[in-house]
OpenMM code with the backbone's topology and positions (N, CA, C; nanometers):
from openmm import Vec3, app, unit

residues = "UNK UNK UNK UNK UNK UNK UNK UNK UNK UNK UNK UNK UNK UNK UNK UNK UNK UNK UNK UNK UNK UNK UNK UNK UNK UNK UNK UNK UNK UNK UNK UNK UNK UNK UNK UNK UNK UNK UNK UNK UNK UNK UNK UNK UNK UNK UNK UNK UNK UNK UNK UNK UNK UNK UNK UNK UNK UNK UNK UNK UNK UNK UNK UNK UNK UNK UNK UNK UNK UNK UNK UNK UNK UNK UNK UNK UNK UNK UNK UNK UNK UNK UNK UNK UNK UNK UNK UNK UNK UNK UNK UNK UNK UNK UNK UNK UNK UNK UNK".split()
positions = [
    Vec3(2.8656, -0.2324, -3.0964),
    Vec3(2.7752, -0.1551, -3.1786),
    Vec3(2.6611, -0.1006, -3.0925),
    Vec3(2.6382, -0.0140, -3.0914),
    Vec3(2.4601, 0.0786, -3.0621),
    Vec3(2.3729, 0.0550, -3.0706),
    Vec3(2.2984, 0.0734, -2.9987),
    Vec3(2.1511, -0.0166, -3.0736),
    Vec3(2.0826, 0.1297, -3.1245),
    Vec3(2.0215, 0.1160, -3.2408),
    Vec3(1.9017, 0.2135, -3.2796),
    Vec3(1.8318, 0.2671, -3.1959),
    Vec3(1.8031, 0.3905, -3.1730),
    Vec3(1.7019, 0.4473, -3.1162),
    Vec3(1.5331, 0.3523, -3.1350),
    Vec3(1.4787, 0.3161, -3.2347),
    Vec3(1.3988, 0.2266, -3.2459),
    Vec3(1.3697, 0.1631, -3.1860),
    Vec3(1.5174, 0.0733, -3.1320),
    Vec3(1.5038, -0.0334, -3.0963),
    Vec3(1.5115, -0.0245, -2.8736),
    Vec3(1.5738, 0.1469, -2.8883),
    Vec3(1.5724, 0.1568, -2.7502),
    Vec3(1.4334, 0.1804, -2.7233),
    Vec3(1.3411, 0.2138, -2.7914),
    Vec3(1.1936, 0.2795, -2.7951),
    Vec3(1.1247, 0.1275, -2.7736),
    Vec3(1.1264, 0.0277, -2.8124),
    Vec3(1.0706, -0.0703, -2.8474),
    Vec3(1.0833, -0.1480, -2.6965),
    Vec3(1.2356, -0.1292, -2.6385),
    Vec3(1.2865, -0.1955, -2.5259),
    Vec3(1.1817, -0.0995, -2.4033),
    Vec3(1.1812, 0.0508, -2.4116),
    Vec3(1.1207, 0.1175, -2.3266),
    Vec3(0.9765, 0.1191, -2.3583),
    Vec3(0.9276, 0.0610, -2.3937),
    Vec3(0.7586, 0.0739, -2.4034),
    Vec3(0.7038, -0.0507, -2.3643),
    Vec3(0.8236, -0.1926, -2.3862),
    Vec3(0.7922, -0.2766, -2.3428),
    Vec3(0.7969, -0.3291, -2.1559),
    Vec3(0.9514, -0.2314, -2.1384),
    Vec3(0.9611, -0.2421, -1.9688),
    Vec3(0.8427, -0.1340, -1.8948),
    Vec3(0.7726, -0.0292, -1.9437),
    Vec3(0.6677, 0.0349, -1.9119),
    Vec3(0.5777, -0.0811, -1.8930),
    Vec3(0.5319, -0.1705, -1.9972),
    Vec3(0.4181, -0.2449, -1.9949),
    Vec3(0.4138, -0.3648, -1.8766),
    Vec3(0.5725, -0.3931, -1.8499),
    Vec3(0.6214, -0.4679, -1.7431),
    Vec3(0.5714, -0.3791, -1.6224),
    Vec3(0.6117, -0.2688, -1.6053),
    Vec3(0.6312, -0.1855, -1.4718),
    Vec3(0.4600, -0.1635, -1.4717),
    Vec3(0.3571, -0.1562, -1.5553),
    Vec3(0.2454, -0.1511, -1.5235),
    Vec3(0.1677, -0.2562, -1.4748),
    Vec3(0.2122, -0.4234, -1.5055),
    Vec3(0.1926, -0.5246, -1.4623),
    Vec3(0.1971, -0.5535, -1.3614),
    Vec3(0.2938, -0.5147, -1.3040),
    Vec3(0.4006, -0.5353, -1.1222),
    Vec3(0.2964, -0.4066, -1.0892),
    Vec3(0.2779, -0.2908, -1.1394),
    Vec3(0.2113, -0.2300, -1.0278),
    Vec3(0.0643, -0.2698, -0.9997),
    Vec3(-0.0327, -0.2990, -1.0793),
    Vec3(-0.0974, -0.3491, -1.0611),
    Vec3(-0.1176, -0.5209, -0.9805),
    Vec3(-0.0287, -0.5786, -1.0248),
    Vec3(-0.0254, -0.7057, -0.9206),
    Vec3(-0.0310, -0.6326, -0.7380),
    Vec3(0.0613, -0.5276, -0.7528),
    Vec3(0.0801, -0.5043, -0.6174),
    Vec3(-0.0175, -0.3983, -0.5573),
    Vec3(-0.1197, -0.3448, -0.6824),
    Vec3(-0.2296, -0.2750, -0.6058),
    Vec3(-0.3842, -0.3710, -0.5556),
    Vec3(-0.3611, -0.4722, -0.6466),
    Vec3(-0.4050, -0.5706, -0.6206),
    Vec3(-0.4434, -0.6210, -0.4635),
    Vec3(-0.2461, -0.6845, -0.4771),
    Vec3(-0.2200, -0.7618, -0.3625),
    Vec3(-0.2482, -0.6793, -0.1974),
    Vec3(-0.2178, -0.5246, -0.2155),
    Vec3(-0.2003, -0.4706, -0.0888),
    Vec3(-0.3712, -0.3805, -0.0900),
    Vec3(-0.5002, -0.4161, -0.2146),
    Vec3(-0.6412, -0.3898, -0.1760),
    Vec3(-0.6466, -0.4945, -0.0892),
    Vec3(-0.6396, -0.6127, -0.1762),
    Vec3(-0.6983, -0.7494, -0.0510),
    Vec3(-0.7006, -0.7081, 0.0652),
    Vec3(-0.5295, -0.6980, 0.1251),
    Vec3(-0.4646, -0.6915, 0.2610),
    Vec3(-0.5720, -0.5908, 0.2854),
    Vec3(-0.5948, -0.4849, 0.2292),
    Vec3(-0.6806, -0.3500, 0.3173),
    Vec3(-0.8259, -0.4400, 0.3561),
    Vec3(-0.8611, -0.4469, 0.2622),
    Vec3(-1.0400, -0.5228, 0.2779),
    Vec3(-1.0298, -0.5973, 0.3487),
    Vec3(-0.9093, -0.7321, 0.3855),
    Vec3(-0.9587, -0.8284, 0.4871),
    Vec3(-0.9217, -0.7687, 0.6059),
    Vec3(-0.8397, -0.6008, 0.6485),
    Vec3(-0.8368, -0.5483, 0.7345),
    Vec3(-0.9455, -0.4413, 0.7700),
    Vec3(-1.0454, -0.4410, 0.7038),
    Vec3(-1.1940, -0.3378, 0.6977),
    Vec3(-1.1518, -0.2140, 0.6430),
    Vec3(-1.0482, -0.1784, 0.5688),
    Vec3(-1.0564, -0.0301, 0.5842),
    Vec3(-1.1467, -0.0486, 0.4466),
    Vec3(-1.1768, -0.1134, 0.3893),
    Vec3(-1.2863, -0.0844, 0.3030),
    Vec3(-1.4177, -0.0228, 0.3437),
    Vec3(-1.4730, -0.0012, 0.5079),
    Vec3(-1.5774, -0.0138, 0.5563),
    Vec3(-1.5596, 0.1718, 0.6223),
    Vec3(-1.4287, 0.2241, 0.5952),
    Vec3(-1.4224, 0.3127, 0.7092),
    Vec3(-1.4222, 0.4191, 0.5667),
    Vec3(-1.4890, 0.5382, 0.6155),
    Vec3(-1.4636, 0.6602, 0.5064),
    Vec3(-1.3523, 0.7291, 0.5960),
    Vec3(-1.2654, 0.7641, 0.5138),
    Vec3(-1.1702, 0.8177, 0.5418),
    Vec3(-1.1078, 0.9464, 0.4103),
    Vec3(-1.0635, 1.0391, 0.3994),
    Vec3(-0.9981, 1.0938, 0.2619),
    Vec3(-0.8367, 0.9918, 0.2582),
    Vec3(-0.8538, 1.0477, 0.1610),
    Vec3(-0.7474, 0.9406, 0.0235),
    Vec3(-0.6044, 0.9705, 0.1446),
    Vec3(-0.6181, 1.1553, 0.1398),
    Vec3(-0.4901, 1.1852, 0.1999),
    Vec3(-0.4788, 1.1104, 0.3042),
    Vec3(-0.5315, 1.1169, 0.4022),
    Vec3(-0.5405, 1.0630, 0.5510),
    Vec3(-0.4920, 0.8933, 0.5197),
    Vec3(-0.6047, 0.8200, 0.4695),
    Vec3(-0.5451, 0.7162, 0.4568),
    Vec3(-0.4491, 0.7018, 0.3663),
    Vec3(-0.3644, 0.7773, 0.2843),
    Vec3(-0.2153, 0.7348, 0.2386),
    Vec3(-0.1083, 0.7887, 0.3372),
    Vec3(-0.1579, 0.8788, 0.3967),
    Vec3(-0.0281, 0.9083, 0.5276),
    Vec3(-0.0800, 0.8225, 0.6306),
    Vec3(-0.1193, 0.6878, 0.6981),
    Vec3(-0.1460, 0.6087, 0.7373),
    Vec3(-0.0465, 0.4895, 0.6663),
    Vec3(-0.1146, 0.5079, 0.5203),
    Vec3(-0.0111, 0.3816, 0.4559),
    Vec3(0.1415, 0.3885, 0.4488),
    Vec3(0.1662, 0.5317, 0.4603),
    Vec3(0.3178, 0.5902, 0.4593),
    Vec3(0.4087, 0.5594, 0.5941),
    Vec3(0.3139, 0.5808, 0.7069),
    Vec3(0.3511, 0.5603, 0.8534),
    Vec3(0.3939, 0.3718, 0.8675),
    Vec3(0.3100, 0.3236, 0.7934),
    Vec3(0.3229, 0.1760, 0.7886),
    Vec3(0.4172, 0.1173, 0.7054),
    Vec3(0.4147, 0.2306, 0.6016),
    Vec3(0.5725, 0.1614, 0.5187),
    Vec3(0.6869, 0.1783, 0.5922),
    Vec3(0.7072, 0.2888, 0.6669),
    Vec3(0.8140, 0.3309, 0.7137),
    Vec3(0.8676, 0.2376, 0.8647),
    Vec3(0.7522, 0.2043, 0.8911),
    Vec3(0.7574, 0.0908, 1.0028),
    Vec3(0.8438, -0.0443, 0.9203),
    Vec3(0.7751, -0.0957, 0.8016),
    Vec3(0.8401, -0.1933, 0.7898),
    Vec3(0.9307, -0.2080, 0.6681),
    Vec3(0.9578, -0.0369, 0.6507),
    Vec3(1.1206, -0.0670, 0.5681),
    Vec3(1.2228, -0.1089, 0.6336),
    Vec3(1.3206, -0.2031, 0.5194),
    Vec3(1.4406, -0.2117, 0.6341),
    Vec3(1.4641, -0.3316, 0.6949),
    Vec3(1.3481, -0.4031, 0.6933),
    Vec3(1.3239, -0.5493, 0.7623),
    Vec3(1.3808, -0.6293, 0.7260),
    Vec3(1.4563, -0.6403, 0.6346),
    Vec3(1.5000, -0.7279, 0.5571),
    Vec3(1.4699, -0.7717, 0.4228),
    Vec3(1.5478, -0.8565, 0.3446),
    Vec3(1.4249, -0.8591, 0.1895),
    Vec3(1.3881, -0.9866, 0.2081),
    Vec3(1.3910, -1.1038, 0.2698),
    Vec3(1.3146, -1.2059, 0.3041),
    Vec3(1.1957, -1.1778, 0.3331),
    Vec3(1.1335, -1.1186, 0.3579),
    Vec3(0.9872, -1.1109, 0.4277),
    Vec3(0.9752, -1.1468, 0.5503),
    Vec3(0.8459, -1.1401, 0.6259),
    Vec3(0.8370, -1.1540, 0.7304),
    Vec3(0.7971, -1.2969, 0.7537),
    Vec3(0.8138, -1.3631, 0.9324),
    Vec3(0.7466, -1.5150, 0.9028),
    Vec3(0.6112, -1.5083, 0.9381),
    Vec3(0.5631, -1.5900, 0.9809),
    Vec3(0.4146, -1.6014, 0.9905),
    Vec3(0.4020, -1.5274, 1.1250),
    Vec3(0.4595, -1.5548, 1.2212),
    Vec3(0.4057, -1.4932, 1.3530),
    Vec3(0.4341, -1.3355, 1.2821),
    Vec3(0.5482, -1.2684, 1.2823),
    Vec3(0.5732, -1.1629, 1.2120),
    Vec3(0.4453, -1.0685, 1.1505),
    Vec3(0.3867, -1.1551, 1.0325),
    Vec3(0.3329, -1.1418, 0.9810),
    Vec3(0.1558, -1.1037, 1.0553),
    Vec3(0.1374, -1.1984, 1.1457),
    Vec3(0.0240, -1.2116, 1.2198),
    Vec3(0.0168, -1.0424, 1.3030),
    Vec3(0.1219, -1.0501, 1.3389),
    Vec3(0.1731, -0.9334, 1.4638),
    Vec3(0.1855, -0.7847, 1.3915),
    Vec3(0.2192, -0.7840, 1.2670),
    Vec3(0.1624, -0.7081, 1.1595),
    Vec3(0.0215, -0.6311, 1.0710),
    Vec3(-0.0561, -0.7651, 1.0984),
    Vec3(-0.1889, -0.7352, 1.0478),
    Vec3(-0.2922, -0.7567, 1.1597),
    Vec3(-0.2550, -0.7208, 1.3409),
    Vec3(-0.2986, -0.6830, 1.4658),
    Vec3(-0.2853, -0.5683, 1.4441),
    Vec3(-0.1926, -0.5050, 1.3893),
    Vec3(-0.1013, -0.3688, 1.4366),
    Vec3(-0.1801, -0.2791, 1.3005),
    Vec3(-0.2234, -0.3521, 1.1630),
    Vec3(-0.2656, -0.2408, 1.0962),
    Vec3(-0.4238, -0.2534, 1.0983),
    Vec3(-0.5033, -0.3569, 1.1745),
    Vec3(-0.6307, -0.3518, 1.2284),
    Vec3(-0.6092, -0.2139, 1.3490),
    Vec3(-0.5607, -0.2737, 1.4278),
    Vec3(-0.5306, -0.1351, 1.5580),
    Vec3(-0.4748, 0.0003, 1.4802),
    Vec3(-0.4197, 0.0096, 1.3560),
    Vec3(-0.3664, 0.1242, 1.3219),
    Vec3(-0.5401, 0.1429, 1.2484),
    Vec3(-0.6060, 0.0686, 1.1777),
    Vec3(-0.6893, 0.1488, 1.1089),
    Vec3(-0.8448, 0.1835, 1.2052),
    Vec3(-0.8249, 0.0651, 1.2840),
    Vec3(-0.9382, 0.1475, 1.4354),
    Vec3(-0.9163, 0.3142, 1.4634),
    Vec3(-0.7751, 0.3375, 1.4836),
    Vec3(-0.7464, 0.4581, 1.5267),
    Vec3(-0.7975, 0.5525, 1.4515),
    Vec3(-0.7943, 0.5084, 1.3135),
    Vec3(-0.7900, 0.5941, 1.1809),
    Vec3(-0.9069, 0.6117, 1.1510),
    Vec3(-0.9904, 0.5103, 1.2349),
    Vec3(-1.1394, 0.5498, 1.2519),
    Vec3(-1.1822, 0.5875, 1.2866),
    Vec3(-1.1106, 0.6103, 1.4803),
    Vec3(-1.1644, 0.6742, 1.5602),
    Vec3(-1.1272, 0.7831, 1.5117),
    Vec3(-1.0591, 0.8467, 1.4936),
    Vec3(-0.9799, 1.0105, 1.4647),
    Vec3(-1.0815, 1.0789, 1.3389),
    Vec3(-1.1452, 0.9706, 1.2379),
    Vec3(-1.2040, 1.0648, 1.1260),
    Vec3(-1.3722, 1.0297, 1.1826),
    Vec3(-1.4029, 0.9836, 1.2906),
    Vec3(-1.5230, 0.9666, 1.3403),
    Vec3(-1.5589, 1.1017, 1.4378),
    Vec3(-1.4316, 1.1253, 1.5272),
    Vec3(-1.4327, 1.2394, 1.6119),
    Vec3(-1.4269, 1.3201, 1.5367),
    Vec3(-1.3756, 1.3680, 1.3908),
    Vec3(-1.3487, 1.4852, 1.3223),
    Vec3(-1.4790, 1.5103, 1.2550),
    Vec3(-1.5485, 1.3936, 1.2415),
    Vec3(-1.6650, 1.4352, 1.1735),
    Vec3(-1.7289, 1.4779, 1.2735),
    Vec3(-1.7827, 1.4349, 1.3591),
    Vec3(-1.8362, 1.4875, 1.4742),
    Vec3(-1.8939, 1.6044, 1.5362),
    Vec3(-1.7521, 1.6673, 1.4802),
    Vec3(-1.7068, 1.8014, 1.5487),
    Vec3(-1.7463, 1.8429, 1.4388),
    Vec3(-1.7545, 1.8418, 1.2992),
    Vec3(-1.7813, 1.8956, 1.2222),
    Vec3(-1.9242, 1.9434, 1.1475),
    Vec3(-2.0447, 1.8596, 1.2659),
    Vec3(-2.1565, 1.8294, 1.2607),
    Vec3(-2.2313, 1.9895, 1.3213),
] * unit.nanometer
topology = app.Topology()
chain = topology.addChain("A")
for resn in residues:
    res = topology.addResidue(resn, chain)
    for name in ("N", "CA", "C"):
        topology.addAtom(name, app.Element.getBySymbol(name[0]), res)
């Protein structure tokens, strides 16, 4: 048997409310990661720093779905301190120049 349209409405408003949960857990989880890496401290535009965050996803798609281990992990959040230095230096020189 079919289920009612109703009842598909009822199923889809509730997995929305799911999918808004998970995204928020995970905007959450990956502010922390930024702040205990300073980019809270650096002005940067939105664009710049999401093609930064894009360059970094693309680094660690693929890795596996285990996650990373701790050294992994360590060697990771060196690499997006050194990625967001850069990202500092580059919108520090741009302002600069723009002075």
């Amino acid at each position: 048997m079919k289920k009612p349209s109703s009842k598909i409405r009822e199923e889809i408003a509730r997995l929305q409310e799911q999918l808004k949960a998970a995204e928020t857990r995970e905007a959450e989880r990956i502010g922390r990661v930024a702040l205990r890496a300073g980019l809270g401290e650096i002005e940067i535009d939105e664009v710049e720093l999401q093609a930064a965050f894009e360059e970094v996803a693309k680094r660690f798609r693929g890795r596996g779905r285990g996650g990373a281990s701790g050294k992994e992990r360590a060697g990771a959040s060196s690499t997006l301190v050194g990625q967001a230095a850069s990202v500092e230096t580059v919108t520090t020189q741009s302002s600069a120049g723009e002075a």
